[in-house]
N, C-alpha and C positions, 0 to 999 in steps of 0.2 A: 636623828631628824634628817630628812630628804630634802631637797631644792628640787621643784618641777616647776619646767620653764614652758606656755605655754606661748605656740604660734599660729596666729591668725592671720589671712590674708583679706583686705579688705579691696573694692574693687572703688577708683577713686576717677574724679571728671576734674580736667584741668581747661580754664576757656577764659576769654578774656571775660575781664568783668563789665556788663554794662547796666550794672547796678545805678538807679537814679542817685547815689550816695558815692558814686564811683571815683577816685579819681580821675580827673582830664589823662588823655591822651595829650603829649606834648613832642612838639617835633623842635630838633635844632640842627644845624651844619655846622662842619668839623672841615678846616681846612689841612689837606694830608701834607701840606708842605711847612707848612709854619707851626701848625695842631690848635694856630686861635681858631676859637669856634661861637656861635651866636650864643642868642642868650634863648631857651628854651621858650615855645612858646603853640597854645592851641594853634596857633593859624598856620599851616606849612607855609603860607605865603612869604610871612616876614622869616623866615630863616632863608627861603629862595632868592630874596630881597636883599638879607643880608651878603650871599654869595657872590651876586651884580657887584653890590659893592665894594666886596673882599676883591673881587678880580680888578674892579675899575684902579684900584690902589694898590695893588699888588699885580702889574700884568704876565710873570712868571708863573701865577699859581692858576694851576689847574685841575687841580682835582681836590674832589670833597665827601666828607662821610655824610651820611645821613642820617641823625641819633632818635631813635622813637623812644620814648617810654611811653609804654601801656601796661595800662593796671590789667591783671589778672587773678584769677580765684578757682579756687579747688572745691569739692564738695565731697564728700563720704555717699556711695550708696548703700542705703539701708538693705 
């Protein structure tokens, strides 16, 4: 008995998802000095919000990450 191994290459789309079922885009800030960071959230506002007042209480910290998660999805072409 033989073993054949067969290989296919298939051609594939990777793109954000902005399926109406999609998950949210969520954005939070990360402070690079300390590493507290917001609490995730649709509105970049409230994480920009929260950085005012990571500096107003922390006046050493200056600098910060940005954290996106966005949903994304692949698809097979036929």
């Amino acid at each position: 008995m033989s073993v054949r191994s067969v290989v296919r290459h298939e051609k594939w789309t990777l793109t954000p998802d902005r399926e109406p079922d999609a998950e949210p885009t969520t954005y939070a800030m990360a402070c690079a000095v300390c590493e507290e960071s917001s609490a995730a959230s649709q509105d970049v506002a409230d994480s920009q919000s929260w950085v005012l007042e990571h500096c107003g209480r922390n006046p050493s910290h200056h600098t910060f990450r940005e954290i996106i998660t966005r949903p994304w999805r692949t698809w097979r072409h036929s």
